[in-house]
LUMZAGU-954652 format. One record per residue (C-alpha): x, y, z. Coordinates in steps of 0.1 Angstrom, whole numbers. Each point is the difference from the previous one (the first is absolute). Example, Ala and Ser with C-alpha at 12.3 -4.5 7.8 and 13.67 -1.06 7.14 Angstrom:
+-------+-------+-------+
!     x !     y !     z !
+-------+-------+-------+
!   123 !   -45 !    78 !
!    14 !    34 !    -7 !
+-------+-------+-------+
This chain:
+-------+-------+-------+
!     x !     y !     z !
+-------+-------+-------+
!  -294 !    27 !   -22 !
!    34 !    -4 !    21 !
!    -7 !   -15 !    33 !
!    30 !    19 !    11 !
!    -7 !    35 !    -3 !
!    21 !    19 !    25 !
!    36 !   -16 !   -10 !
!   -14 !     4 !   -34 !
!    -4 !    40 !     5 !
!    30 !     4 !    15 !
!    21 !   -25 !   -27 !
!   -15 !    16 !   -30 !
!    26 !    26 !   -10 !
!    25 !   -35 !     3 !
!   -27 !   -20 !   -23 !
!    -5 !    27 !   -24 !
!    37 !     0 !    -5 !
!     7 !   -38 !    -2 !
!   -33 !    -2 !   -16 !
!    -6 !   -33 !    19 !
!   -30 !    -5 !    24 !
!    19 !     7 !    30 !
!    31 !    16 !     8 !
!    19 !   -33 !    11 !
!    31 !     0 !   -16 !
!    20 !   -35 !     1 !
!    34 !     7 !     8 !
!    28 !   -16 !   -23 !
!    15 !   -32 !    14 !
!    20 !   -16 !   -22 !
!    -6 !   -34 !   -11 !
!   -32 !     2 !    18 !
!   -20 !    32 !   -22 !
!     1 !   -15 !   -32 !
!   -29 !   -10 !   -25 !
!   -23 !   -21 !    25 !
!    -1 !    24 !    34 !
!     1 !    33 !   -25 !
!   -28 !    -6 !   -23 !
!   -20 !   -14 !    35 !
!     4 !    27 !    20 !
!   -11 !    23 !   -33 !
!   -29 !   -23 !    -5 !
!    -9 !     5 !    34 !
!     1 !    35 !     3 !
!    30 !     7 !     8 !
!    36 !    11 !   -17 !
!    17 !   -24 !    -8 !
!    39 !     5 !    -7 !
!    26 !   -23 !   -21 !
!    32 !     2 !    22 !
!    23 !     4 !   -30 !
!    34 !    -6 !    20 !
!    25 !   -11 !   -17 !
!   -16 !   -10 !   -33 !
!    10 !     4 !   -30 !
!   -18 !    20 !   -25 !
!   -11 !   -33 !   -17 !
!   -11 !   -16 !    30 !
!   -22 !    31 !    10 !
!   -16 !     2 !   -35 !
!    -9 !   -38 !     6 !
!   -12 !     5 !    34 !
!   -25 !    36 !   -10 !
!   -11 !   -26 !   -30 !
!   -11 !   -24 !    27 !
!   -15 !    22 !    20 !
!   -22 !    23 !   -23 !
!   -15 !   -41 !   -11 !
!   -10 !    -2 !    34 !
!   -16 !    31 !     9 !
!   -13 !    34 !   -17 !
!     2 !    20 !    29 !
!    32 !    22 !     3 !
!    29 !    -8 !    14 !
!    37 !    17 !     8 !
!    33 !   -14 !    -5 !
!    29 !     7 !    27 !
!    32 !     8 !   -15 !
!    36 !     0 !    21 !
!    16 !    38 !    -6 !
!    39 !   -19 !    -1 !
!   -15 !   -29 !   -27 !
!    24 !     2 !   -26 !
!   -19 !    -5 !   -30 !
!   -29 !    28 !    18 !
!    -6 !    22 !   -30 !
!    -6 !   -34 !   -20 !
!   -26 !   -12 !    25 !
!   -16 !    34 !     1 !
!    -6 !    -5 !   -38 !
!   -12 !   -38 !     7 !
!   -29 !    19 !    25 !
!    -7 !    26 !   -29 !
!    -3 !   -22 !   -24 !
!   -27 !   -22 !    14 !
!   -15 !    34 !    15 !
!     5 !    -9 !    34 !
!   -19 !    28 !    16 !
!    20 !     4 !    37 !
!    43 !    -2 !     4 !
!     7 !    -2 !    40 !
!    39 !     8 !     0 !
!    17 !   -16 !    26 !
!    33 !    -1 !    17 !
!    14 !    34 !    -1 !
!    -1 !    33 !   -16 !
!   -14 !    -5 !   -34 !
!    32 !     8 !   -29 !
!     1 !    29 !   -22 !
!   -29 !    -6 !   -24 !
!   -14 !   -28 !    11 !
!   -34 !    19 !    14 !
!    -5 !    13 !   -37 !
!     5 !   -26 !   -15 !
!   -29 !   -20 !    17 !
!   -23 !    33 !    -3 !
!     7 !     5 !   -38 !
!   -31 !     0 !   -25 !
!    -3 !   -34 !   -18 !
!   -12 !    -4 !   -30 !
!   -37 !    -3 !     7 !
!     6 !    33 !    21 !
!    -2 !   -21 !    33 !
!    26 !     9 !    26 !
!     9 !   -17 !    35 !
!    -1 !     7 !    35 !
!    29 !     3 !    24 !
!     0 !   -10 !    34 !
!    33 !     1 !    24 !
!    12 !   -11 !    36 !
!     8 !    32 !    22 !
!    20 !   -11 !    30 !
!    -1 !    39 !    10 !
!   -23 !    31 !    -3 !
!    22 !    20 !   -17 !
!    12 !   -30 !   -22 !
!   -39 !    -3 !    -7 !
!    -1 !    35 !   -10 !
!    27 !     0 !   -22 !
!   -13 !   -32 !   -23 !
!   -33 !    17 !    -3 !
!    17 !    36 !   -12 !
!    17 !   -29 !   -26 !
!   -29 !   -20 !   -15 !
!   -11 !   -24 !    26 !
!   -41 !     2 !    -3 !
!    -1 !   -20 !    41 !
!    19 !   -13 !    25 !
!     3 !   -30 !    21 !
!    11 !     8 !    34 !
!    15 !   -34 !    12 !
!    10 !    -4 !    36 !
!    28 !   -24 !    18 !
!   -27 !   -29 !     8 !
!    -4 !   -10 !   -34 !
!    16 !   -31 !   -18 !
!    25 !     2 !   -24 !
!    21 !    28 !    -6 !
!    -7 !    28 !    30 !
!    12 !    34 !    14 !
!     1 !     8 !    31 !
!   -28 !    21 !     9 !
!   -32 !   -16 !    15 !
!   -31 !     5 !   -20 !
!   -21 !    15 !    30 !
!    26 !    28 !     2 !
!     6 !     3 !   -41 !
!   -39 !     5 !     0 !
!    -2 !    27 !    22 !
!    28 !    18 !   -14 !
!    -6 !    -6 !   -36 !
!   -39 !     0 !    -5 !
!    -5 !    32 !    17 !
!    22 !    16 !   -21 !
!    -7 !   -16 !   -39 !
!   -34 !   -20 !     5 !
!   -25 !    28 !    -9 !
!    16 !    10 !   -31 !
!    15 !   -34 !   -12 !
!    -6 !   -32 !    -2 !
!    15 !   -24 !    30 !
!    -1 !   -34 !     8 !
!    11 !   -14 !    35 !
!    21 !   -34 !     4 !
!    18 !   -19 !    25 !
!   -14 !   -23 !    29 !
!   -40 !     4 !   -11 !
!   -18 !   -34 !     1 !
!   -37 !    10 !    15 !
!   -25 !    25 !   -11 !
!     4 !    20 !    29 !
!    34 !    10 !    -8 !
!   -12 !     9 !   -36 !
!   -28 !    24 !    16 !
!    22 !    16 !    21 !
!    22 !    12 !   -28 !
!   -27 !     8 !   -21 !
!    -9 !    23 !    23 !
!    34 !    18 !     2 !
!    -7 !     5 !   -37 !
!    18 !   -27 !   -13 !
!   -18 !    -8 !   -36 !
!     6 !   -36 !     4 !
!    21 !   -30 !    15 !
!    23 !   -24 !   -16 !
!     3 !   -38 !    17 !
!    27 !   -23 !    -8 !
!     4 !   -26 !    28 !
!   -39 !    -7 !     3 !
!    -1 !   -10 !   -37 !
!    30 !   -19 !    -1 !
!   -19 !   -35 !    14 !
!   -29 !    11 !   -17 !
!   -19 !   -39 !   -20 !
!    12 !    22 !   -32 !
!    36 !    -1 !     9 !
!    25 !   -24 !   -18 !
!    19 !     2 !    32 !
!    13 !   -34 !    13 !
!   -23 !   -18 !    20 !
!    30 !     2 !    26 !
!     8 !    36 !    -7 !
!   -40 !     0 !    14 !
!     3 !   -16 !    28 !
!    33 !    22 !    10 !
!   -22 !    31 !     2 !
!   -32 !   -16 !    21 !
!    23 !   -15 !    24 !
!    23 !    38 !     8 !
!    -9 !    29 !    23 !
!    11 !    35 !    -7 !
!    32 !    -3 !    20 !
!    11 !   -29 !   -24 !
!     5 !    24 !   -32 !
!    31 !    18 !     7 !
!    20 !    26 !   -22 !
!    33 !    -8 !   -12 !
!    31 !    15 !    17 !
!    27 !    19 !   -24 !
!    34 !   -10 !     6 !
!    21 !    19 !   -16 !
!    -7 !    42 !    -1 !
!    19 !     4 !   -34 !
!   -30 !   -25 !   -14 !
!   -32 !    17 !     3 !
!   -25 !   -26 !     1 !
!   -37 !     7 !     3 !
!   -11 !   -23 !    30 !
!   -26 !   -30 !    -7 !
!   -24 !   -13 !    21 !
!    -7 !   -39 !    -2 !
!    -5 !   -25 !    23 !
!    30 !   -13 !    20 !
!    18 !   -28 !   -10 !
!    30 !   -13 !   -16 !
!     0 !    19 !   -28 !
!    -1 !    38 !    16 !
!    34 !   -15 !    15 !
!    13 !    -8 !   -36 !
!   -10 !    36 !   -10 !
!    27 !    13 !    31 !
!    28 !   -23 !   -21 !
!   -14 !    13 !   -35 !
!     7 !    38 !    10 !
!    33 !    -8 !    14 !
!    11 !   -19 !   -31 !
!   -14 !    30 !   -24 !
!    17 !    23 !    24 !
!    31 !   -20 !    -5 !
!    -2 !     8 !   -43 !
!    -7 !    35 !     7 !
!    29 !     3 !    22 !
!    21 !   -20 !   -28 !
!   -14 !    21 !   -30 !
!   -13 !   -31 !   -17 !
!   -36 !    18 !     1 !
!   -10 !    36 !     3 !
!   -29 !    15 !    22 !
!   -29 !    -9 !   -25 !
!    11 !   -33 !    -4 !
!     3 !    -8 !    36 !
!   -34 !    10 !     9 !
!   -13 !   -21 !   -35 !
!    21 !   -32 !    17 !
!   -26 !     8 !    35 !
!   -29 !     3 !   -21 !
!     9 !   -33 !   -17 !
!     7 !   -16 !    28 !
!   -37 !    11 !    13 !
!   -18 !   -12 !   -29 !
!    17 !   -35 !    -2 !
!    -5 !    -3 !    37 !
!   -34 !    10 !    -4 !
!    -5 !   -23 !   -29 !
!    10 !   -31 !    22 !
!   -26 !    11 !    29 !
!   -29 !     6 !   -23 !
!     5 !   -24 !   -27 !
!    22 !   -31 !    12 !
!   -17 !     3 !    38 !
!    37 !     1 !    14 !
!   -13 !    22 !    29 !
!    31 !   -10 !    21 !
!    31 !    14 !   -26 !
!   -26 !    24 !   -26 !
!   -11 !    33 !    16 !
!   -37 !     2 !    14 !
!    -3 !    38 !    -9 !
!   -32 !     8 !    24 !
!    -9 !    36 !    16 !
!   -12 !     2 !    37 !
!   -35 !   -10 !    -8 !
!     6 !   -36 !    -5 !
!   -12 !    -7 !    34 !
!   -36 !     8 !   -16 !
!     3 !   -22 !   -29 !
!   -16 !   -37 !    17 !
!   -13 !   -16 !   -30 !
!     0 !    -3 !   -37 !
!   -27 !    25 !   -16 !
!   -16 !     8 !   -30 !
!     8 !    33 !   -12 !
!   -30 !    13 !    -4 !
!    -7 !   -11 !    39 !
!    29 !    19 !    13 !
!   -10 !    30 !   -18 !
!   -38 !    -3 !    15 !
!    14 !    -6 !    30 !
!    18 !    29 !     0 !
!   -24 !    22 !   -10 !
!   -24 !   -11 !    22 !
!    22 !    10 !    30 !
!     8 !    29 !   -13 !
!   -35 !    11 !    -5 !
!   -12 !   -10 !    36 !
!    31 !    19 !    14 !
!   -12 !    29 !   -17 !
!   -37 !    -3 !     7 !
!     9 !    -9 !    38 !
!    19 !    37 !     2 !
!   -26 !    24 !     3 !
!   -15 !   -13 !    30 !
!    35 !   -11 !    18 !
!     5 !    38 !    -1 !
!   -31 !     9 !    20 !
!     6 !     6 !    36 !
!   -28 !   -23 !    22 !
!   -24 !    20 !    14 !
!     8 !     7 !    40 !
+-------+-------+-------+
């Protein structure tokens, strides 16, 4: 018997689709969603999803291995659309009959959406899920394959667009929640938050920043200690330098290393200008400049030069937590937010 039964009402289209306990998707940080904080979040009733990255396809067949010998609940794998070797990973997921692709980082290429949804051998196939920065954006990768959407707004960590979540809520779920599937990320770290867009007919939320410190995290104890000690104003976005580069912004906490990612962009900028890299490249430089900076934050604790990647919510995240906690936790404010509505809507009596 759920002890949670008005979020689970309204998150049950989301949980049917995951086919998890609750529609709390982990979103993909790299270096930080791998084997231990996946299979804990899917053991705790939650989604949990392998941030893929920059992988290779060996390295993501190691890392699926690991985490199907730590849990037998589902889980997804996130996948970068402008990967290289994509189509190779895509059969790495099919292979070990991953059951959810998130696609991230850009339109998905020609043939990339049927490829993940092709029939396998044992006549299984896998779900889609995409990031639509835009209503019409949205509409257009459902009409091509997506099966849901994860509407991501500005105060997330990571890579971000520009677009709060508040107003990418209200102009998205409105439009797409009643006939699809669509999960809402970007700055949520209480209940509350998750009631309110379950409410606008969101199916489901996806958390990155409140899981990152979770007890289950092989984050660096100083990495840690980086998030408990920020506010929201701390985690900044990136600034593009150069207009002939077009860089997706990243939000991590400030520090010496968001200043290193100003000289990275004029130095790739520099190459294009030269012709010693074309446009793909140059982005695949950024990205590789993110992952090794991320690397040196969340695995070496160099919190001063690595990048802190961290959405608005840090300010929430105090203390080192089980998983399974923050979820309850969640939960738990989301169902009193929910049960506290009725009432907050009745006019005292004169």
């Amino acid at each position: 018997m759920t002890h949670f039964p008005l979020t689970s009402a309204l998150m049950q289209r989301g949980a049917d689709f995951l086919g998890s306990e609750h529609a709390i998707l982990c979103g993909a940080m790299s270096w930080v969603s791998e084997r231990n904080l996946v299979s804990a979040i899917s053991n705790a009733g939650g989604f949990g999803v392998i941030a893929c990255g920059a992988m290779t396809p060996a390295l993501l067949d190691a890392e699926i291995v690991a985490t199907k010998a730590l849990t037998a609940k589902p889980f997804g794998v996130n996948l970068i659309t402008m990967h290289p070797q994509l189509f190779d990973l895509i059969e790495v997921c099919a292979k070990h009959g991953v059951t959810h692709v998130v696609l991230a980082g850009g339109i998905p290429p020609k043939g990339s959406v049927e490829a993940i949804k092709a029939p396998r051998a044992d006549g299984s196939t896998a779900k889609v899920i995409c990031f639509a920065p835009t209503l019409a954006l949205g509409k257009k990768l459902l009409r091509s394959g997506a099966d849901a959407l994860v509407i991501e707004g500005s105060e997330a960590g990571g890579h971000i667009g520009p677009v709060s979540t508040s107003v990418l809520a209200q102009e998205i779920l409105p439009a797409l929640a009643a006939d699809h599937i669509v999960f809402v990320a970007g700055g949520i770290g209480r209940g509350e938050a998750i009631a309110g867009y379950l409410e606008m007919g969101a199916a489901g939320v996806q958390l990155g920043t409140r899981f990152a410190c979770a007890t289950e995290s092989i984050a660096h104890p100083a990495f840690k200690k980086a998030f408990f000690r920020a506010s929201a104003r701390d985690a900044v976005a990136s600034v593009q330098v150069d207009p002939r580069l077009p860089v997706i912004p990243v939000r991590a906490l400030k520090n010496k290393g968001t200043e290193e990612f100003t000289a990275k962009q004029i130095e790739v900028a520099r190459l294009l200008d030269a012709g010693e890299v074309d446009m793909g490249e140059a982005q695949l430089k950024i990205e590789h400049f993110w992952a090794g900076a991320l690397r040196r934050a969340v695995i070496d604790g160099d919190v001063e030069n690595g990048s802190i990647m961290a959405g608005q919510s840090v300010g929430m995240v105090a203390k080192e937590e089980p998983v399974a906690d923050i979820i309850a936790a969640l939960l738990a404010e989301s169902e009193a937010a929910l049960s506290n509505r009725a009432p907050a809507l009745i006019p005292a009596a004169a």
